[in-house]
N, C-alpha and C positions, 0 to 999 in steps of 0.2 A: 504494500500500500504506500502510496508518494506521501510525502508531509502535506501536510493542511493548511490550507488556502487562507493569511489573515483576514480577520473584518477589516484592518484598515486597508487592504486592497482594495475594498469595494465601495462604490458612490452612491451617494442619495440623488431620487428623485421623486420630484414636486408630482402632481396631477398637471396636465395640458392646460390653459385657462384658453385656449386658443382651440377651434376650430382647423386650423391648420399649424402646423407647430415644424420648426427647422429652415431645409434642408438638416439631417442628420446624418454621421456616417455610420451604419449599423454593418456589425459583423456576418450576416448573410446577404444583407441587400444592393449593400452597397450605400452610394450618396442615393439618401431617401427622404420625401420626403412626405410630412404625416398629414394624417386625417382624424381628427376626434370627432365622430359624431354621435356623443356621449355630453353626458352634460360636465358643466367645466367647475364645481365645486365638490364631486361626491365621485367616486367610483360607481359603475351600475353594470354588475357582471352575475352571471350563472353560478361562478365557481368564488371560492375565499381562500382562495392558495395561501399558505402562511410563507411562502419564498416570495411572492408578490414586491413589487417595488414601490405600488401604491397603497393607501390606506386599507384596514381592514373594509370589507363592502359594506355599504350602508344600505344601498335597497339592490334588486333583484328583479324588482318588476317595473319593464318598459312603460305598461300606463300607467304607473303612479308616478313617473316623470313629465310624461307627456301631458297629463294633467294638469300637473303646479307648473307648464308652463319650462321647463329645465333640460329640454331633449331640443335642438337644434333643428331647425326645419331643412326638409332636403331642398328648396332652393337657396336656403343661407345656406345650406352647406358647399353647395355648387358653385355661386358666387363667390366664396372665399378661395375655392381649389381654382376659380378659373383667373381671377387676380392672380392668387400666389404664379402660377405657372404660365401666364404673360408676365410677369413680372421678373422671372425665373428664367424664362426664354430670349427673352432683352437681355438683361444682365447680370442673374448669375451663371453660377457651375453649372458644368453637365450633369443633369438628374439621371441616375440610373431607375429610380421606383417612386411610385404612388401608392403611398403603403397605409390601407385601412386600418386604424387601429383603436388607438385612443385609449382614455378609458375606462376598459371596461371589455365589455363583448362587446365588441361591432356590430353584430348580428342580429343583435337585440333592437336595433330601431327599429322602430315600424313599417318602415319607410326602405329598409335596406334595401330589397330586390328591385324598386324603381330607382335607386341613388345609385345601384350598380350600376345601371344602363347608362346614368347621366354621366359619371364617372367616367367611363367606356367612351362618353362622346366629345366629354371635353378634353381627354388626354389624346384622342387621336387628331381635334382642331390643334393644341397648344403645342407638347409634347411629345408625337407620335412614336416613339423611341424609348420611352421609359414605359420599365412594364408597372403594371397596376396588380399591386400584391392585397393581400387580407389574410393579418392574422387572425386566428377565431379559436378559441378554445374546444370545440366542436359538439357540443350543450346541443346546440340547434338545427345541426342536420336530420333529425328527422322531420325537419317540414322541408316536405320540395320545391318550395318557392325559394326555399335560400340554397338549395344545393343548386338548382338552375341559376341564380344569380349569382354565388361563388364559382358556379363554370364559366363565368365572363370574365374571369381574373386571368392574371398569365401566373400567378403563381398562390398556389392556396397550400397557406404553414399553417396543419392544424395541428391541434396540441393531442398527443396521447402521453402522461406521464407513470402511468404505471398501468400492469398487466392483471394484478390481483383486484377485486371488489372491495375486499380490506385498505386497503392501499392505498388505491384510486380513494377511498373517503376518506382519509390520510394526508394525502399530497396535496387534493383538490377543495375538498370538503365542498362539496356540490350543491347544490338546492337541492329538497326535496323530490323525489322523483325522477332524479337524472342517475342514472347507472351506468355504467361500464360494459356491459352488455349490449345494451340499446345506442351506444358512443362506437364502442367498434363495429357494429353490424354497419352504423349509418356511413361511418367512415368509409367500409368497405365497398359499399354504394356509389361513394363518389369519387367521378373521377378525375385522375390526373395529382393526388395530393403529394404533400411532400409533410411529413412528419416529423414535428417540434417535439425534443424531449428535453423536461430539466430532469436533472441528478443532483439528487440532495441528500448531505450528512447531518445527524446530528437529533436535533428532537423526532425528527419524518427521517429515513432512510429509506432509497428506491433503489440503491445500489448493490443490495447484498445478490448472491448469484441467484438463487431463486426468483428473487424478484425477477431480476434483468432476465432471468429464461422466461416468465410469465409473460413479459413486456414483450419478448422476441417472438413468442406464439401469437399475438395480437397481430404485429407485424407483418407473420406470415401470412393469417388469414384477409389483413388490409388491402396489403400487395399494393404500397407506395410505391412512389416514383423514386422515394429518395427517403433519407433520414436525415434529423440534422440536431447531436447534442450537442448540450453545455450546462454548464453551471451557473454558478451568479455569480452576475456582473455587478450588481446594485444591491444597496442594503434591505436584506427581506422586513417585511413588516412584522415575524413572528421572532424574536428572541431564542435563539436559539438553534437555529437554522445554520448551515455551513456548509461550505462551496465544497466540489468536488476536484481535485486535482485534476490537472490538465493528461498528468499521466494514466492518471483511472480512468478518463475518460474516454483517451485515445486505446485503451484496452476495451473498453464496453464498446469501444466503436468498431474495431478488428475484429474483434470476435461477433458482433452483429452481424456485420456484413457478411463473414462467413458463413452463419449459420444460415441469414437468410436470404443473400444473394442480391441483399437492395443497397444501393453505394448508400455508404454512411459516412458523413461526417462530421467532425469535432469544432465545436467552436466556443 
Protein backbone atom coordinates (compact mmCIF):
# COMPACT_ATOMS: atom_id res chain seq x y z
CA UNK A 1 0.00 0.00 0.00
CA UNK A 2 1.60 3.75 -1.19
CA UNK A 3 1.75 6.34 1.89
CA UNK A 4 -1.33 8.47 2.31
CA UNK A 5 -2.23 11.33 0.54
CA UNK A 6 -2.15 14.69 3.08
CA UNK A 7 -5.26 16.80 3.68
CA UNK A 8 -3.14 19.67 3.09
CA UNK A 9 -2.63 18.45 -0.52
CA UNK A 10 -6.16 19.04 -1.06
CA UNK A 11 -8.27 22.42 -1.89
CA UNK A 12 -11.42 23.92 -0.98
CA UNK A 13 -14.22 24.80 -2.85
CA UNK A 14 -17.02 27.27 -2.74
CA UNK A 15 -20.61 26.26 -4.42
CA UNK A 16 -20.81 28.19 -8.20
CA UNK A 17 -22.90 31.49 -7.54
CA UNK A 18 -22.64 31.65 -11.23
CA UNK A 19 -24.74 30.02 -13.93
CA UNK A 20 -21.74 29.66 -15.87
CA UNK A 21 -18.50 29.50 -13.90
CA UNK A 22 -14.54 29.49 -15.58
CA UNK A 23 -13.13 28.46 -18.32
CA UNK A 24 -11.52 25.78 -15.90
CA UNK A 25 -8.78 23.32 -16.54
CA UNK A 26 -10.18 19.93 -15.32
CA UNK A 27 -8.20 16.71 -15.30
CA UNK A 28 -10.36 14.66 -17.93
CA UNK A 29 -11.73 17.48 -19.91
CA UNK A 30 -9.41 19.55 -20.43
CA UNK A 31 -9.95 23.77 -20.67
CA UNK A 32 -13.75 23.54 -19.62
CA UNK A 33 -15.82 25.34 -19.32
CA UNK A 34 -19.08 25.01 -16.73
CA UNK A 35 -22.75 25.06 -16.59
CA UNK A 36 -24.62 25.40 -13.09
CA UNK A 37 -28.07 24.87 -13.73
CA UNK A 38 -28.64 24.34 -10.14
CA UNK A 39 -29.52 26.94 -7.82
CA UNK A 40 -26.46 29.02 -6.61
CA UNK A 41 -26.93 29.04 -2.80
CA UNK A 42 -27.74 25.36 -1.75
CA UNK A 43 -26.46 22.13 -3.38
CA UNK A 44 -29.63 20.10 -4.83
CA UNK A 45 -28.55 16.52 -5.65
CA UNK A 46 -29.93 12.69 -5.45
CA UNK A 47 -26.97 11.58 -3.61
CA UNK A 48 -24.94 13.13 -0.14
CA UNK A 49 -21.49 11.80 -0.92
CA UNK A 50 -19.42 12.51 2.32
CA UNK A 51 -16.00 12.99 -0.21
CA UNK A 52 -18.26 15.62 -1.82
CA UNK A 53 -16.43 19.06 -2.39
CA UNK A 54 -19.63 20.98 -1.65
CA UNK A 55 -21.81 21.21 1.36
CA UNK A 56 -23.74 18.53 2.82
CA UNK A 57 -27.22 18.41 0.41
CA UNK A 58 -29.94 20.53 1.75
CA UNK A 59 -32.88 19.51 -0.51
CA UNK A 60 -33.29 16.74 -3.16
CA UNK A 61 -36.24 17.65 -4.64
CA UNK A 62 -36.35 19.76 -8.01
CA UNK A 63 -39.92 21.22 -7.37
CA UNK A 64 -39.34 22.40 -4.08
CA UNK A 65 -36.71 24.63 -5.83
CA UNK A 66 -38.58 25.55 -8.67
CA UNK A 67 -41.11 26.76 -6.56
CA UNK A 68 -39.36 29.31 -4.10
CA UNK A 69 -38.33 30.48 -7.22
CA UNK A 70 -34.17 29.02 -6.97
CA UNK A 71 -33.75 26.80 -10.16
CA UNK A 72 -32.48 28.94 -13.17
CA UNK A 73 -34.67 29.13 -16.02
CA UNK A 74 -33.46 27.33 -19.28
CA UNK A 75 -33.57 30.53 -21.36
CA UNK A 76 -31.24 32.33 -18.43
CA UNK A 77 -29.44 29.47 -18.79
CA UNK A 78 -28.97 29.71 -22.42
CA UNK A 79 -28.36 33.37 -22.50
CA UNK A 80 -25.57 33.09 -20.04
CA UNK A 81 -23.79 29.86 -22.11
CA UNK A 82 -24.36 31.88 -25.38
CA UNK A 83 -22.58 35.22 -23.95
CA UNK A 84 -19.87 33.32 -22.08
CA UNK A 85 -18.99 31.49 -25.53
CA UNK A 86 -19.18 34.68 -27.81
CA UNK A 87 -17.24 36.09 -25.50
CA UNK A 88 -14.83 33.12 -25.24
CA UNK A 89 -14.77 32.90 -29.02
CA UNK A 90 -13.50 36.71 -29.40
CA UNK A 91 -11.06 36.59 -26.89
CA UNK A 92 -10.39 33.89 -24.91
CA UNK A 93 -8.53 30.34 -24.93
CA UNK A 94 -9.23 27.56 -27.00
CA UNK A 95 -12.27 25.79 -25.02
CA UNK A 96 -11.98 22.03 -25.22
CA UNK A 97 -15.75 21.25 -23.37
CA UNK A 98 -19.04 22.53 -22.36
CA UNK A 99 -19.38 20.70 -19.26
CA UNK A 100 -22.96 20.35 -17.45
CA UNK A 101 -22.43 20.21 -14.19
CA UNK A 102 -22.89 22.59 -11.22
CA UNK A 103 -24.22 21.85 -8.35
CA UNK A 104 -25.73 19.40 -7.79
CA UNK A 105 -27.35 16.60 -10.37
CA UNK A 106 -27.68 18.32 -13.42
CA UNK A 107 -30.37 16.18 -14.38
CA UNK A 108 -32.48 17.13 -11.91
CA UNK A 109 -33.91 20.39 -13.77
CA UNK A 110 -36.85 20.04 -15.12
CA UNK A 111 -36.03 21.52 -17.82
CA UNK A 112 -32.96 19.29 -18.64
CA UNK A 113 -33.97 17.31 -21.95
CA UNK A 114 -35.16 20.80 -23.76
CA UNK A 115 -31.66 22.67 -22.29
CA UNK A 116 -29.87 19.75 -23.93
CA UNK A 117 -31.16 20.53 -27.21
CA UNK A 118 -30.56 24.26 -26.76
CA UNK A 119 -27.13 23.57 -25.55
CA UNK A 120 -26.49 21.37 -28.60
CA UNK A 121 -27.58 24.51 -30.76
CA UNK A 122 -25.72 27.03 -29.32
CA UNK A 123 -22.38 25.27 -29.05
CA UNK A 124 -22.58 24.22 -32.75
CA UNK A 125 -23.49 28.54 -33.79
CA UNK A 126 -20.56 29.68 -31.12
CA UNK A 127 -18.01 26.86 -30.46
CA UNK A 128 -18.51 24.20 -32.98
CA UNK A 129 -15.33 22.23 -31.66
CA UNK A 130 -15.76 21.91 -28.10
CA UNK A 131 -17.44 18.96 -27.10
CA UNK A 132 -20.58 19.28 -24.80
CA UNK A 133 -19.81 16.89 -21.73
CA UNK A 134 -22.59 16.08 -18.49
CA UNK A 135 -21.46 14.94 -15.47
CA UNK A 136 -24.52 13.10 -13.79
CA UNK A 137 -24.25 10.85 -10.92
CA UNK A 138 -26.65 8.47 -12.75
CA UNK A 139 -29.80 8.64 -9.88
CA UNK A 140 -31.90 9.50 -13.13
CA UNK A 141 -31.45 7.39 -15.87
CA UNK A 142 -34.36 5.53 -15.40
CA UNK A 143 -36.55 8.02 -17.13
CA UNK A 144 -35.86 8.11 -20.98
CA UNK A 145 -36.24 11.45 -21.59
CA UNK A 146 -32.94 12.05 -19.91
CA UNK A 147 -31.10 9.10 -21.35
CA UNK A 148 -32.29 10.56 -24.98
CA UNK A 149 -31.18 13.89 -23.90
CA UNK A 150 -27.64 12.64 -22.33
CA UNK A 151 -27.24 10.84 -25.96
CA UNK A 152 -26.92 14.52 -27.21
CA UNK A 153 -23.71 14.97 -25.30
CA UNK A 154 -20.33 13.92 -27.00
CA UNK A 155 -19.40 12.79 -23.71
CA UNK A 156 -21.56 11.38 -20.73
CA UNK A 157 -19.06 10.60 -17.20
CA UNK A 158 -21.57 8.81 -15.17
CA UNK A 159 -20.77 8.05 -11.71
CA UNK A 160 -20.60 4.30 -10.47
CA UNK A 161 -18.71 4.32 -7.01
CA UNK A 162 -19.07 1.09 -5.77
CA UNK A 163 -20.34 -2.40 -6.78
CA UNK A 164 -21.96 -3.65 -3.30
CA UNK A 165 -25.63 -2.32 -2.10
CA UNK A 166 -23.98 -1.82 1.27
CA UNK A 167 -21.60 0.39 -0.09
CA UNK A 168 -23.12 2.14 -2.65
CA UNK A 169 -25.20 3.47 0.70
CA UNK A 170 -21.95 4.10 2.15
CA UNK A 171 -20.01 6.12 -0.45
CA UNK A 172 -23.30 7.76 -1.90
CA UNK A 173 -25.92 7.71 0.75
CA UNK A 174 -28.63 8.15 -1.85
CA UNK A 175 -32.21 9.36 -1.57
CA UNK A 176 -34.62 7.03 -0.70
CA UNK A 177 -35.57 4.73 -3.32
CA UNK A 178 -32.44 4.88 -5.49
CA UNK A 179 -30.58 1.52 -5.51
CA UNK A 180 -27.64 0.13 -7.12
CA UNK A 181 -29.41 -2.29 -8.91
CA UNK A 182 -31.81 -0.03 -10.62
CA UNK A 183 -28.34 2.51 -11.28
CA UNK A 184 -26.57 -0.24 -13.06
CA UNK A 185 -29.23 -1.91 -15.19
CA UNK A 186 -30.03 1.85 -16.40
CA UNK A 187 -26.46 2.59 -16.91
CA UNK A 188 -26.23 -0.50 -18.97
CA UNK A 189 -29.13 0.89 -21.10
CA UNK A 190 -27.21 3.78 -22.15
CA UNK A 191 -25.38 4.27 -24.52
CA UNK A 192 -21.94 5.36 -25.22
CA UNK A 193 -20.83 6.14 -21.23
CA UNK A 194 -17.73 6.44 -19.87
CA UNK A 195 -17.51 5.61 -16.14
CA UNK A 196 -16.41 8.02 -13.15
CA UNK A 197 -15.16 6.27 -10.05
CA UNK A 198 -13.97 7.82 -6.79
CA UNK A 199 -11.78 5.61 -4.34
CA UNK A 200 -11.96 6.59 -0.88
CA UNK A 201 -9.97 5.64 2.41
CA UNK A 202 -10.65 6.07 5.73
CA UNK A 203 -14.29 6.49 7.44
CA UNK A 204 -16.02 4.80 3.79
CA UNK A 205 -13.52 2.55 2.17
CA UNK A 206 -14.27 1.33 -1.66
CA UNK A 207 -10.83 0.05 -2.07
CA UNK A 208 -10.56 -3.10 -0.27
CA UNK A 209 -10.23 -6.19 -3.08
CA UNK A 210 -13.69 -7.26 -2.79
CA UNK A 211 -15.13 -4.37 -3.07
CA UNK A 212 -13.19 -3.28 -6.37
CA UNK A 213 -14.04 -7.02 -7.79
CA UNK A 214 -17.99 -6.06 -6.81
CA UNK A 215 -17.38 -2.69 -8.77
CA UNK A 216 -15.59 -4.70 -11.70
CA UNK A 217 -18.61 -7.11 -12.05
CA UNK A 218 -20.95 -3.91 -12.49
CA UNK A 219 -18.51 -2.94 -15.09
CA UNK A 220 -18.63 -5.93 -16.89
CA UNK A 221 -22.26 -6.08 -17.14
CA UNK A 222 -22.31 -1.96 -18.05
CA UNK A 223 -19.93 -2.53 -20.96
CA UNK A 224 -18.56 1.29 -20.84
CA UNK A 225 -16.76 2.90 -23.37
CA UNK A 226 -14.18 3.79 -20.90
CA UNK A 227 -13.29 4.19 -17.11
CA UNK A 228 -11.90 6.84 -15.44
CA UNK A 229 -10.51 6.83 -11.52
CA UNK A 230 -9.24 9.01 -8.98
CA UNK A 231 -9.39 10.37 -5.72
CA UNK A 232 -9.78 13.66 -4.07
CA UNK A 233 -8.71 16.41 -5.29
CA UNK A 234 -10.65 18.88 -2.82
CA UNK A 235 -11.53 18.87 0.70
CA UNK A 236 -14.58 16.31 1.35
CA UNK A 237 -17.28 17.66 3.28
CA UNK A 238 -17.29 14.52 5.63
CA UNK A 239 -14.24 14.41 8.38
CA UNK A 240 -12.76 11.85 7.87
CA UNK A 241 -12.57 10.80 4.42
CA UNK A 242 -8.97 10.28 2.78
CA UNK A 243 -7.50 10.27 -0.70
CA UNK A 244 -6.26 7.21 -2.24
CA UNK A 245 -2.63 7.11 -3.42
CA UNK A 246 -1.92 7.75 -6.93
CA UNK A 247 -0.17 4.35 -6.74
CA UNK A 248 -3.29 2.35 -5.49
CA UNK A 249 -4.95 3.74 -7.91
CA UNK A 250 -2.96 3.02 -10.96
CA UNK A 251 -3.01 -0.74 -9.49
CA UNK A 252 -7.17 -0.72 -9.22
CA UNK A 253 -6.72 0.67 -12.70
CA UNK A 254 -4.32 -2.23 -14.28
CA UNK A 255 -5.93 -4.65 -12.81
CA UNK A 256 -9.59 -3.39 -14.02
CA UNK A 257 -8.79 -3.12 -17.34
CA UNK A 258 -7.46 -6.51 -17.34
CA UNK A 259 -10.01 -8.09 -15.99
CA UNK A 260 -12.45 -6.29 -17.92
CA UNK A 261 -11.10 -5.27 -21.05
CA UNK A 262 -12.52 -1.47 -20.81
CA UNK A 263 -9.39 1.04 -21.12
CA UNK A 264 -9.12 2.44 -17.79
CA UNK A 265 -7.73 5.32 -16.44
CA UNK A 266 -6.10 7.16 -13.56
CA UNK A 267 -6.59 10.59 -12.79
Amino acid sequence: MAASVSPAALHSVTLQPTIVYGPVRSRRLGLSLGVNPLPARYKLCSFNCPYCQYPWTRERRPEVALRRGELPGRQAIVAAVERALRRLRRHGPRLNALTLAGNGEPTLHPEFPALMRDLCEVRARWYPRARLAVLSNSSTLGDPQVRAALELADDRLLKLDAGRPELFQKVNLPMPGITLDEIVRNLARTAGVTIQTMFIRGLVDNTQPKAVEAWQDCLMEIRPLAVQVYSLDRTPVAPGIEAVPRADLEAIGLETERRTGVPTGVY
